[in-house]
N, C-alpha and C positions, 0 to 999 in steps of 0.2 A: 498683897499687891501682885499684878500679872508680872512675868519677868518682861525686860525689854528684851525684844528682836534687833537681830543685827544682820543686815544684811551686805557681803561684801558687795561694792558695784561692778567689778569685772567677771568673779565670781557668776553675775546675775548674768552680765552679757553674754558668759561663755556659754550658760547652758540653755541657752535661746537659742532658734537657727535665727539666720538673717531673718528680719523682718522688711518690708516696703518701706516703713518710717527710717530702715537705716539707708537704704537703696536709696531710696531720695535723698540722703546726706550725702552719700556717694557722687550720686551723679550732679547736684548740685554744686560742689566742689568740683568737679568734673569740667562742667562747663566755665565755671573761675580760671581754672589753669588753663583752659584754650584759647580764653578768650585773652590770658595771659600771654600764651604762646606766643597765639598772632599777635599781638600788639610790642611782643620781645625781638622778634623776625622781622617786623615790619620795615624797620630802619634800610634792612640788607636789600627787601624789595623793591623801596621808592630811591636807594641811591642812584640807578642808572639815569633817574628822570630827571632827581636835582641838578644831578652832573650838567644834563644838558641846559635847562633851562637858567641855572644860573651861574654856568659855565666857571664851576670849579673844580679842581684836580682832586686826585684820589688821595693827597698827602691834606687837601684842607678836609677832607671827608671825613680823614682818621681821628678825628676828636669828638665828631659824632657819635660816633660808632662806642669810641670809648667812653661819652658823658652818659650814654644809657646804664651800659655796664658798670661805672663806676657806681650812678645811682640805685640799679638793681642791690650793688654789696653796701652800700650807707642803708637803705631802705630796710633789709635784713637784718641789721646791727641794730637799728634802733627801732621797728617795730617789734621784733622777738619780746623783747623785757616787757613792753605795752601789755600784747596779745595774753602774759603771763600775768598782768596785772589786771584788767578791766575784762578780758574775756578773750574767746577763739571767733564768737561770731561777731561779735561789735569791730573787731580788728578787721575781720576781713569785710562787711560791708564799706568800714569807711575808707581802706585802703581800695576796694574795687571801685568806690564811688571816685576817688581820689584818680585813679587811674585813669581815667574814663574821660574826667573833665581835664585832665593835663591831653591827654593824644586829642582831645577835642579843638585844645588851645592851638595845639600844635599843627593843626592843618592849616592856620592860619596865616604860620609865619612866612617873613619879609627876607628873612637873612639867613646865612648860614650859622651864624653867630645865635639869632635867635631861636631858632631850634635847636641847636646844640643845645642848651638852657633849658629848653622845654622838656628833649629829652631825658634829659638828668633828672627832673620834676619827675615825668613819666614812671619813669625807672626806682623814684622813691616810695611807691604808690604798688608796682608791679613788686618789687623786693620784699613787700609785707604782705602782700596777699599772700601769695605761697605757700608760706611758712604755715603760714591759717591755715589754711586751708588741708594740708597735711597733717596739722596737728588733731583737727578736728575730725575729719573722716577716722582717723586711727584710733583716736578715744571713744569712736563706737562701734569698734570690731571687736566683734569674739578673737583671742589670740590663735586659736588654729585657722583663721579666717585672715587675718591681719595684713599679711604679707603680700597676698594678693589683691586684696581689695584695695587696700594704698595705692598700690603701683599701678592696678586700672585704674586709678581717680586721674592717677599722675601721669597717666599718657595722653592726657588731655593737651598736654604741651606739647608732645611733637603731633599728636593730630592738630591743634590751630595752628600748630607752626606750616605743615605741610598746605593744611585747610587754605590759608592765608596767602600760600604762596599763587595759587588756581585765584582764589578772587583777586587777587593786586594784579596779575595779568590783564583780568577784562576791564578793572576800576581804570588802572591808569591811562590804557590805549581807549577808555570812554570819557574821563572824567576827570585825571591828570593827578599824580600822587597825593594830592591832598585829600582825596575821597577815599585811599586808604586809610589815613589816619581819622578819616570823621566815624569810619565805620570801625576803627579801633576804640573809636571814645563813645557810638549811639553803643553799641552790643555794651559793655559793661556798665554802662546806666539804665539799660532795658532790664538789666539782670537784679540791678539792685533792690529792687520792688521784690522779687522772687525771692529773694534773700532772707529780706525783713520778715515776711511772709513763710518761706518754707521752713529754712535752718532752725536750727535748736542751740541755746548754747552747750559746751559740752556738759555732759551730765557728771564728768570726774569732776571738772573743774567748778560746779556747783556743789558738788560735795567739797571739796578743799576749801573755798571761801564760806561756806557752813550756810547753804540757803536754804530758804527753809523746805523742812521737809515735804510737804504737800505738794512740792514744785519738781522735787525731784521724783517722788513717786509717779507722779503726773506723765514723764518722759520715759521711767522704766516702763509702765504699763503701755506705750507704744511699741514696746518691744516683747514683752509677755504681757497680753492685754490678761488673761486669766491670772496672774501672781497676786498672793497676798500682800500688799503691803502697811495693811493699816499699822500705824504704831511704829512702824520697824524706824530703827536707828540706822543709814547708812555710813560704811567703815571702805577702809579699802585704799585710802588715798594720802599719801605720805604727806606729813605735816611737812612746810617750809621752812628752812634752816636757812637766814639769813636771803639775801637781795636773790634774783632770778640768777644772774649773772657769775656772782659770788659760787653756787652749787655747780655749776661745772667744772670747775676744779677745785671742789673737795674731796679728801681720801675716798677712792672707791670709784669716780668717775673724772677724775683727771686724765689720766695714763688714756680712757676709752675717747675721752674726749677729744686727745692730739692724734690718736690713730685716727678717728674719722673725718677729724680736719685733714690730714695730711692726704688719705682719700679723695675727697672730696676735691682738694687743691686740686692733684693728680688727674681727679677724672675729668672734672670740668677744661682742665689744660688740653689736655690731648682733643676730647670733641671739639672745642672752641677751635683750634688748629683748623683741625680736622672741614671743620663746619665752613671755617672763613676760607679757607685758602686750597681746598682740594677742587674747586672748577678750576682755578686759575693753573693750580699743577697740572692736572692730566689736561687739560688744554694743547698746556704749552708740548706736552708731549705726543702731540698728534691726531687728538680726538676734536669734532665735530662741536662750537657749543651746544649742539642739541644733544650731540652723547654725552658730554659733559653735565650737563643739568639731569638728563636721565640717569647718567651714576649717582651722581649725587643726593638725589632723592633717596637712592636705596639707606643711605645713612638715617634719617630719621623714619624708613620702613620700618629699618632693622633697630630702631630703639622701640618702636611701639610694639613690635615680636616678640622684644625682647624683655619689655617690662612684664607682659603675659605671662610668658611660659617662666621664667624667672621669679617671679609672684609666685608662681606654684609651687616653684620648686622650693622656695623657699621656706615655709607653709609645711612642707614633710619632708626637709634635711635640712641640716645645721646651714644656716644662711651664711655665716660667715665663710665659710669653705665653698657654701655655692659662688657667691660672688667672686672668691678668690680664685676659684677655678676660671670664673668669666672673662676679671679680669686677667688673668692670664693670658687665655684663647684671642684676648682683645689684641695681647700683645701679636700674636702670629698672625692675624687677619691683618692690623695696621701694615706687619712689613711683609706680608704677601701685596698689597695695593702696590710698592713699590716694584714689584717684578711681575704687576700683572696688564700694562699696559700694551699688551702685544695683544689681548683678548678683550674684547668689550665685555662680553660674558663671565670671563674671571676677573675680570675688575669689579664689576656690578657683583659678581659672588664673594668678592674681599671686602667693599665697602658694605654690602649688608652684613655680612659677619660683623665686621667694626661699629658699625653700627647698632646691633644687636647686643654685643657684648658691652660698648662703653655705655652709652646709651641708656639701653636696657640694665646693666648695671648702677649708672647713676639713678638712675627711679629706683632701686633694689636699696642703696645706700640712704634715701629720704626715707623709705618705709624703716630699715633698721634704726635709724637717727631715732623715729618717733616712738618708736619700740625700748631704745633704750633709755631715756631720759623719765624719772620722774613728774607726775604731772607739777606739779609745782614750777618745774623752768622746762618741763617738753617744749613748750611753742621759741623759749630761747635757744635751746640747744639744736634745735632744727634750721633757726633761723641765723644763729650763727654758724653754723658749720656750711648753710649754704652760703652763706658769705665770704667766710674764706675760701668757699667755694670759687667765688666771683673774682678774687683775687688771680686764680689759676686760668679763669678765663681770660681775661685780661693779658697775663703773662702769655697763652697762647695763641692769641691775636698776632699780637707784636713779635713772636718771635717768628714765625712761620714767614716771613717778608726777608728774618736775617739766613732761616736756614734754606731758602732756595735761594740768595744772593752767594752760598756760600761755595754754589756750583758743584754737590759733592756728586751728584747724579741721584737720581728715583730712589734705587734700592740702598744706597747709604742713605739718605736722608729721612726713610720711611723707618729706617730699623732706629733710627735716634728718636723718631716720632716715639714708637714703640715703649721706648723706657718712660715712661710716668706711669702706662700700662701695667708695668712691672713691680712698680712701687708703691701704685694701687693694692696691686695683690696680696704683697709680701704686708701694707699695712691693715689691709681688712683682717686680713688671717691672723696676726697678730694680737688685734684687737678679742678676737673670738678668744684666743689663748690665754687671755686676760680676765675671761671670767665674767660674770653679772655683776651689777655694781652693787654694793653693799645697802642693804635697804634702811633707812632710815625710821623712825617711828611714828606709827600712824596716828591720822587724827580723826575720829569719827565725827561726822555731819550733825550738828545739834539740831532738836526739833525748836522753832521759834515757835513761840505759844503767849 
């Protein structure tokens, strides 16, 4: 009898170059997270218009703002364990589809009340795509590839966020804030056809659930169309040990688990700050709102620079010491913003720093999330750590209102910004210090016959 072939699946992917078939997983994901972005952002851009037309204050605003986010981190929580059960592509169509028809809903509404509701819907729909969608791009990178190609899928968020802010400008002043949100709900149901159609599921995760072989050879040979693979057994993909949920804190990836929660809290806190309440600061301190909006933009400039060049670098040095260097630098950008309002120019060069480094570093922390987790719960450990993520957003929302009530002046209140920056640092690097998590035993893909 022939012996049986075993072919590892990463293994296979490493020694491919990129192929088109993965490019188009890429960008396909790509345009998910923009489409993500803008419909994340959205909120920030139609509040001036609700304000007016249905003449409410910015204290009835504030449950808006937070029913998105809250459903972005529900959303995370509980489609992660799904996307690990049923698949990475079926998750993210139904969640993009899911997206699409809530902000669709949502142009319609009557109240304040009722859109708050909706957005929360929205938010449950936008919280699970993500997750997918990170998980899946990264399950078809070669690992010297890995780092960079995530993090360009992933700056698809601050390009629609940015993208989004330029069309909400001419929708509103043509069309009146509801045509923002109809065109947050047509784009993710235009896409979902493309979806059906282009994506692949991932090829780990069809070895893990053991499909059959023909299926999966079917999807390596889009990537080496010449490999042999009649016969071959594929290996490669750690058998599951108990629920999705359960494996992140088992021996070996617990301890990894609470450093990049703890990250992840931190980093999401400080940009959220940052994001919500830096027009309103350097406003008050004397600038222009046109200078004001023009700083401001330099912050998700400097995250989509900074996912790039930070991709790279992570790619050919130890990422955890890149990023902790990042976030470090983040920390001296945030509290130079505080003493650089005497310059338009050194402020716009503080907040793209800040932007570059937090930013840029949070898309750095999704790629290493997906990198670290066994395929068996990757799409949960990404999708909960960005939720705890969502948690820090949240926190930095709300507090940014107490720490300029709190009168300390610019440069004291910027260097208090600072510290999460810090604690980012001090936990990524940590986390590196900690080692690879202990690998579990594999389960080879049986041939159905």
């Amino acid at each position: 009898m022939p012996q049986t072939r075993t072919i590892d699946i990463q293994s296979f992917i490493n020694g491919h170059t990129v192929s088109g078939f993965q490019i188009r997983i890429v960008l396909l994901c790509f345009l998910v997270v923009a489409i993500d972005g803008f419909d994340t952002a959205a909120i920030g851009y139609i509040a001036p218009a609700l304000r007016a037309q249905w003449r409410v204050s910015q204290a009835q605003l504030a449950p808006l703002f937070g029913a998105g986010l809250f459903g972005l981190m529900v959303g995370a929580f509980v489609f992660g364990p799904l996307a690990d059960r049923i698949g990475r592509k079926a998750m993210l169509v139904v969640t993009t589809a899911f997206f699409g028809l809530a902000s669709l809903a949502s142009a319609w509404s009557t109240s304040i009340e009722m859109l708050t509701v909706l957005r929360f819907v929205t938010g449950l729909g936008l919280g699970g795509a993500m997750p997918s969608a990170i998980t899946l791009t990264s399950e078809y990178c070669p690992e010297n590839r890995r780092s960079f190609l995530t993090m360009a899928m992933f700056c698809g968020f601050t390009v629609g966020s940015a993208l989004g802010g330029f069309a909400a400008a001419h929708l509103i002043a043509d069309h009146g804030w509801g045509a923002v949100l109809v065109l947050g709900g047509v784009l993710p149901l235009l896409l979902v056809p493309l979806l059906v159609v282009g994506l692949p599921e991932s090829v780990r995760f069809l070895v893990l659930k053991r499909a059959p072989a023909e299926r999966i050879a079917g999807l390596l040979r889009r990537i080496g169309p010449q490999a042999d693979l009649g016969g071959a057994v594929f290996t490669g993909i750690a058998a599951p040990a108990g629920s999705p949920i359960g494996q992140l804190f088992r021996p070996g990836l617990v301890a990894g688990t609470l450093c990049l929660w703890v990250t992840f809290f931190m980093s999401l806190l400080i940009f959220y700050l940052l994001s919500s309440w830096l027009p309103t600061i350097i406003s008050s301190a004397g600038l222009s709102l046109k200078e004001a909006s023009l700083v401001t933009v330099m912050l998700a400039t400097g995250g989509t620079a900074g996912g790039l060049v930070l991709g790279a670098l992570m790619d050919r040095a130890n990422p955890h010491l890149v990023l902790g260097l990042s976030y470090l630098c983040a920390a001296g950008f945030v509290a130079l913003i505080g003493s650089a309002t005497g310059s338009v120019a050194l402020l716009a060069l503080a907040v793209f720093g800040a932007g570059f480094c937090v930013a840029g570093s949070q898309i750095g922390i999704n790629a290493l999330a997906a990198s670290y987790y066994p395929t068996a719960s990757r799409a949960t450990g990404v999708s909960w750590a960005n939720a705890v993520g969502r948690v820090g957003s949240v926190v930095g929302s709300m507090i940014g209102a107490s720490l300029i009530g709190l009168g300390l002046g610019l440069p004291t209140t910027f260097g208090i910004v600072a510290v999460p920056a810090l604690a980012a640092a001090v936990s990524i690097v940590l986390k590196g210090r900690l080692g690879a998590p202990a690998a579990p035993s594999l389960a080879p893909a049986l041939q159905n016959t």
